[in-house]
Structures are given as structure tokens and as C-alpha cells.
N, C-alpha and C positions, 0 to 999 in steps of 0.2 A: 401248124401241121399236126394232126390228131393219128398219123401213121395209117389208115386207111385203105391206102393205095397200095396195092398187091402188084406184084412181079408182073402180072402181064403188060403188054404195051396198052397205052390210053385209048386208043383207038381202035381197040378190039371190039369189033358187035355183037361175038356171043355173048349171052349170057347163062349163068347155071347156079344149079343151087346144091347146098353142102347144109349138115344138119350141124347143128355149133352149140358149144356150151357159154354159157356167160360166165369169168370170174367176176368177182363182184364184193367190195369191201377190202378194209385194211386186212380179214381173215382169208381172204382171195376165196371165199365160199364158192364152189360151180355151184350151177342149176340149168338145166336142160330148156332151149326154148324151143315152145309149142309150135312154132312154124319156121320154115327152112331159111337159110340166111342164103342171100340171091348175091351175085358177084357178077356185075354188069360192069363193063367197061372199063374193066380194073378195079371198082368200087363198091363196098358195102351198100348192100340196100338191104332194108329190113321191113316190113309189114307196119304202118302205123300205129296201131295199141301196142304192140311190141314195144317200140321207140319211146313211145309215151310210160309204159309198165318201166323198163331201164335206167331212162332219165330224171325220173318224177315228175311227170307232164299231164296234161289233162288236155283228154284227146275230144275231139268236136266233129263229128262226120255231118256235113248239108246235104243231106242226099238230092232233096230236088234242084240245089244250085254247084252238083257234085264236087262240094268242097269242104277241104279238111283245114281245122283250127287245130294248134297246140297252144297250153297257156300255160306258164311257169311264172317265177318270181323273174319282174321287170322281163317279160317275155311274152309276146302275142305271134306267132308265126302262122299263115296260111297260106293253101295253095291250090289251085285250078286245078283238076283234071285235066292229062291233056295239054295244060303249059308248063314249057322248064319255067316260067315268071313266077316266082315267090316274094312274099310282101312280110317281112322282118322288123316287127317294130314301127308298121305304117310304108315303109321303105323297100322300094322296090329293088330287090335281088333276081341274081339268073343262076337255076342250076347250071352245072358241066354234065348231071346223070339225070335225064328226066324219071318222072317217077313214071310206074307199070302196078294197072291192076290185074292181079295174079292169082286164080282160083276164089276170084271176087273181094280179092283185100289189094289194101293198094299197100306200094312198098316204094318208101323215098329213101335219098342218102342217109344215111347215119353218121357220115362227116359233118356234111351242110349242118345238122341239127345240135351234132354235139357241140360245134364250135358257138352255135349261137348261144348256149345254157353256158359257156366255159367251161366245158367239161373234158377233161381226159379219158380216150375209148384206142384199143389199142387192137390191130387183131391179128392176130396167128394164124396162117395160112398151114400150117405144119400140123398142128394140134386143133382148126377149126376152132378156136377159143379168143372168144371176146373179152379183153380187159377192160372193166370199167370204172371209171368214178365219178359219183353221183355225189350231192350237197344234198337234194330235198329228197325228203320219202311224201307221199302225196295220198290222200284216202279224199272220197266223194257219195254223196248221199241225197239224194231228191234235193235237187242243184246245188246243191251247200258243199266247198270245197275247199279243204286244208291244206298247208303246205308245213314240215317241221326241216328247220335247216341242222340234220346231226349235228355238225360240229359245234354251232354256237346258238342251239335251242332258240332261232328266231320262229315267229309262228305266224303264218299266212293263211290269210282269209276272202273267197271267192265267192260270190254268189249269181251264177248262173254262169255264164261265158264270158269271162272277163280277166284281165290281169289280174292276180291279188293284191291285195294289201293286208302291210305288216300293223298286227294287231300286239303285241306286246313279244316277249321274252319271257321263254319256258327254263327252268331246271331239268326239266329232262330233255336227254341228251339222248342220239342211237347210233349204232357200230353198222350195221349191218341189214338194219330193218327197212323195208320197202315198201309196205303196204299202210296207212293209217286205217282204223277201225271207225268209221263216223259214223253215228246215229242222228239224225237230225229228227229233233226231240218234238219243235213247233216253228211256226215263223218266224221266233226270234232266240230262240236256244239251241243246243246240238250236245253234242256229247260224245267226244276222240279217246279211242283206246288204245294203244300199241303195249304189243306185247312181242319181244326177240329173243330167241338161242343164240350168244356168238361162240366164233372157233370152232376148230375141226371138230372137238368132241361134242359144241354144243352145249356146255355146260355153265356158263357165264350167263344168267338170267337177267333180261330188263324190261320192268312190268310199268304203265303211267295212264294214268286219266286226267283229264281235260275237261273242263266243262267253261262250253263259250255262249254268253248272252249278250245280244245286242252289240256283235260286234267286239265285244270284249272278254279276256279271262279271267272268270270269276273264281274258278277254284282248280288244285291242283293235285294232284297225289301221284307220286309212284317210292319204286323200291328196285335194289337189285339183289340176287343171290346167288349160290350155286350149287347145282345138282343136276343130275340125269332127267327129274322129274319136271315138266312143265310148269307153267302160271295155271290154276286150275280154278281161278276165282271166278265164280260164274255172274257175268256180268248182265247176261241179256235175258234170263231166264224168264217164263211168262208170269211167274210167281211173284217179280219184281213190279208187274202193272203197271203205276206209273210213274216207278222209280228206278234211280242209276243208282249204282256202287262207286264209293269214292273210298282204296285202301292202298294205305301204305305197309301192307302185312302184319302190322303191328294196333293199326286202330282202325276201324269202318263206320263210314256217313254214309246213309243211305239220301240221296236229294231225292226233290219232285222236280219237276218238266221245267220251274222255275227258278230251279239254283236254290231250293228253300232243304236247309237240314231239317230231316222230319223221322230220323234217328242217328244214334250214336253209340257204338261200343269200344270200350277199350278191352281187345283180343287178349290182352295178357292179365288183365285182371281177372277175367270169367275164367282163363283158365290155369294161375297161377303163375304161369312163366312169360316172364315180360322180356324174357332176349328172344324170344322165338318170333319165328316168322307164320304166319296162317292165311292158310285161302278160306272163303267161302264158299262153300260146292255145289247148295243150296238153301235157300231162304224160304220160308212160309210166313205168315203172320204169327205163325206160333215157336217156330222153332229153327233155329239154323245149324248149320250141318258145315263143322268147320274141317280140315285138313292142317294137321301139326306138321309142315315142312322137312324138319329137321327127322324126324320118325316117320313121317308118313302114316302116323295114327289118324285116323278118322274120331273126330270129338260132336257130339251133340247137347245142342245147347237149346233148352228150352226157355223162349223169349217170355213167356207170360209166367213162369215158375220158378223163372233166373234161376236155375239147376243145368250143371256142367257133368258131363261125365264122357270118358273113355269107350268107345264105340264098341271094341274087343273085348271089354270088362263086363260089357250088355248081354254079347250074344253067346244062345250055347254051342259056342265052337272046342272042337275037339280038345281036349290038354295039349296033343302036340303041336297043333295049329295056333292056339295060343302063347303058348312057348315061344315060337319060332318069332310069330310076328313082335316079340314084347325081347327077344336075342338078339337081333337083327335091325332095331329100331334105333338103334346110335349108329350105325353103318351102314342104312336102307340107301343109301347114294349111290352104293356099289350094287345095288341087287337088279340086274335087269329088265326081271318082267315087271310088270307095271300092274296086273291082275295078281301080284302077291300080295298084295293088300285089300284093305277091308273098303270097298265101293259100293255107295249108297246106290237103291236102282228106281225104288218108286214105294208109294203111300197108298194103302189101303185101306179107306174110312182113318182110325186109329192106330192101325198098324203099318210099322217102314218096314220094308223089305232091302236087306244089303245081299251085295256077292264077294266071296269071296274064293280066290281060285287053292285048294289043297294041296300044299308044296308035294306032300307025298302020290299024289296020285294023278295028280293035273287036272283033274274034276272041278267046274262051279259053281257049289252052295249057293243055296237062297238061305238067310236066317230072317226069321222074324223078329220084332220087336216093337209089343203096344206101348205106345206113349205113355197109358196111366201107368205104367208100373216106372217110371223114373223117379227114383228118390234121389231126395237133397243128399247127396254127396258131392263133393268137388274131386276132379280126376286126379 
């Protein structure tokens, strides 16, 4: 018993909907869901992609045989329009709540489903608040479809509609995270990113890349940190072409489509400090555009010049706009806005163009800055 069942009698036929939060995670995170939570019969019904979004499912609409698949690890569930008969694993089940399509989405129990995944959902009639707990976080890409179990990094693999199958054991782990980031690279490669804020404040960072060929994981990376400031490693950028980013903050593989390293940097040698943590924020063939963590300095790095330098030591930004950001850079964790730093915006022929916002005025600067004039200094 998943607690489900509300105070009304069983055999009530209204039904009515109530707008409801989800807690969600060991941090009990709320989040708002997009459609109304329906209370039929005494019983939760929830909108299918919903249930699937929740649970870590992967939802299958047939429109012309109007029929819905869910598929999770050792899980196939469908069901008719129209009939309480549901098919569980090949095996046929009877709802007690039939399902109802409702402003053109259909909405089945949320009991029936959790218990089939073993999952604990709990709900508050008082508070409208859904307690959940979820094993898989799930991401999908032109058919290609992952599954990661948080607690003990198993990693699941689906190709089109079907159950998955377990493909190896990951190092990374997730608290709170819901969504997988898939790219599916070719017909035989892909490429999973997750990236989470856990806790209230959000502040416990957890960043990983995945790279799966043929069924198998070929390669691996992540990191965790913490700060107010996001993972800001630009992963998908079109400057990448036809390569992914593989970084543990501390070193970056750039692969191609087939798992081939076709670069390498070690972050802390180019720029001196090897405890520091770094994003990438932008890539070219010529130069990369790195984020120091720990300050929030903005560093560029010319790839063909092998020359490092300090982004703020570039541009001619005011004495006291320099001050501040170069005062404040051992304690940028606590500085809220996030335009107090120096952000890279776009390339003009030879020249980058940064913004940066004026603590004193609230105003945001464009500065230039031509590539040929970067001399060999290290930052």
C-alpha cells in the first residue's frame, strides 16, 4: 500500500482536480507539476508523461491503436483506451480506477504504476503534495534511451520501445537529478550528460559524461563541487562540430562521434593551479575560453599559441571594476548576481567581445579584445 487512497469513500464518482507540488529526493525538493492532479474515486490519477517525468519511465503514446506503453528497468506496462485491462509484464492486470482522457491527455492511477516500478509515492491531501521516491532518472534521443539507477550507478540501455538492458556500472551517482541529457551521436554511439544542484540552497554540485558505443561504456568523466554558480561547461556548442566534451574540471578530452580522443588538456597546467576546478564556456579551433570556479575569473587560452592569460588583466575595464572583481574573487560564492563577472558574448572576425555588468552603476559593458595582441604570459 503506496498510501494513495484519500479519505473519501471508494465508491464515490465524482471526480475533481487540485493543482499539487511534487516533493521529490532525499532533499524533499518541491517542483510544481504542469497539469492538475485529478482525485477519482478516492484515488490519484495523474496524466501519463507526468507519471513517466516522476517515475523515470519512458512513455509510448499508439495513437492509431490508442494505446499507451511505459518502459523502465525490468518493466513493459500497457494499456487500452477505454479498458480498466492492463498488461504488466505480458500479464494481464484489472484496474479498480479506470483511466480518463482529460483536455486530450489521458490520466491513469499513480498507485497501479508506482507499485509496479517499487516505488514509494505518498500524498497529502492537506498540503496537495506528492511524496516521491524514484531509483532511475531516464533521458531519450532519436530512439536511443538511458536509464541511471542514483543509488548504485547501474546504467540502462533501450533502443526504440522496449525494456532495457543493463550495460555496465557507472561511478557516478545522483541525489536528486531527473532528467539524462542524451545525444545520440550515430547508429552506434550516443553521448549522456547529467548535470544536478542538490539541497535547499542548491549548492552541492554534480557534473558527468558518458559516452556509450555499441552497446557498451566506453568512457567516463565527472566531478562534484560547491557553489551558488552552475556547471557552465559548454557541452553542445556548434563550434564543437563533431565533437563531445569529456571533463572532470581538472582535465578535458575532446572525442569524435567514435569514442576517438582527438585532444587533450591538462586545465591546471595551462593555467598554473592544479587544485582548481574549470569549465569550458567556449571552444574554437583556436582558442578556448575557460571559467576558474573557485573566483569566477574568466581565463583564455589560445590553442595554437599555447598562451594563458586572465580575461580581466585583458580588458580596459575601469580601476574600480577591476579591483572589485580581483577583492572578491576568493569569496565570489557568496556574491549573488551572476552578471558580476566577466562573460564572454561573441567573435568578431579577430576580435571577442565580453560583458561585463558595473558593480557601481548596474550598467553592461561590452569590451573588446583582438586576439593578436595576446602575449605569452601565464596568468
Amino acid at each position: 500500500m503506496l498510501g494513495l487512497l484519500l479519505s473519501s469513500p471508494s465508491h464515490a464518482a465524482a471526480s475533481s482536480f487540485v493543482k499539487a507540488n511534487v516533493e521529490y529526493g532525499q532533499f524533499k525538493s518541491l517542483f510544481s507539476m504542469k497539469d492538475p492532479v485529478m482525485i477519482k474515486d478516492g484515488r490519484v490519477l495523474l496524466p501519463l508523461r507526468e507519471i513517466g517525468d516522476i517515475l523515470g519511465l519512458k512513455v509510448h503514446w499508439n495513437q492509431p491503436q490508442q494505446r499507451a506503453s511505459l518502459y523502465g528497468v525490468n518493466l513493459e506496462l500497457t494499456l487500452q483506451l477505454g479498458s480498466d485491462v492492463v498488461y504488466l509484464n505480458k500479464k494481464q492486470k484489472k484496474l479498480k480506477t479506470s483511466a480518463e482522457v482529460i483536455n486530450g491527455k489521458l490520466y491513469i492511477p499513480l498507485r497501479f504504476v508506482a507499485e509496479a516500478v517499487n516505488e514509494d509515492v505518498k500524498w497529502n491531501s492537506n498540503t496537495k503534495t506528492l511524496s516521491v521516491g524514484s531509483n532511475y532518472v531516464v533521458g531519450t534521443d532519436k530512439g536511443i534511451t538511458f536509464w541511471l539507477n542514483r543509488k548504485n550507478g547501474e546504467f540502462y540501455q533501450a533502443i526504440g520501445n522496449k525494456v532495457p538492458s543493463f550495460i555496465g556500472t557507472l561511478e557516478i551517482r545522483g541525489g536528486e537529478l531527473r532528467h539524462l541529457q542524451v545525444q545520440r551521436l550515430s547508429d552506434n554511439s550516443s553521448y549522456v550528460r547529467l548535470y544536478e544542484a542538490e539541497g535547499m540552497s542548491e549548492l552541492g554540485k554534480r557534473s558527468g559524461q558518458i559516452f556509450v558505443k555499441n552497446g557498451q561504456i566506453i568512457r567516463e568523466a565527472h566531478f562534484e563541487f560547491i557553489g551558488h554558480y552552475p556547471d557552465t561547461n559548454a557541452y553542445n556548442l556548434y563550434d564543437l562540430r563533431d565533437k563531445v566534451l569529456f571533463s572532470d574540471g581538472k582535465h578535458a578530452e575532446f572525442l569524435n562521434h567514435e569514442g576517438e580522443v582527438v585532444a587533450y588538456y591538462n586545465l591546471g597546467e595551462l593555467t598554473g593551479k592544479e587544485d582548481e576546478i574549470y569549465m569550458i564556456e567556449y571552444i574554437t579551433d583556436y582558442y578556448m575560453i575557460l571559467r576558474e570556479y573557485g573566483t569566477q575569473h574568466l581565463i583564455l587560452y589560445h590553442r595554437m599559441r599555447e598562451i594563458t592569460a586572465y580575461v580581466h588583466e585583458l580588458l580596459p575595464l575601469p580601476p574600480a571594476e577591476k579591483q572589485f572583481l580581483e577583492e572578491v574573487a576568493l569569496d565570489r560564492n557568496n556574491e549573488p548576481d551572476r552578471e558580476l563577472i566577466i562573460r564572454f558574448n561573441k567573435q568578431e572576425e579577430n576580435t571577442l567581445l565580453f560583458l561585463n555588468k558595473s558593480k557601481k552603476t548596474g550598467q553592461v559593458h561590452s569590451y573588446p579584445f583582438n586576439l593578436t595582441k595576446l602575449k605569452n604570459e601565464s596568468p
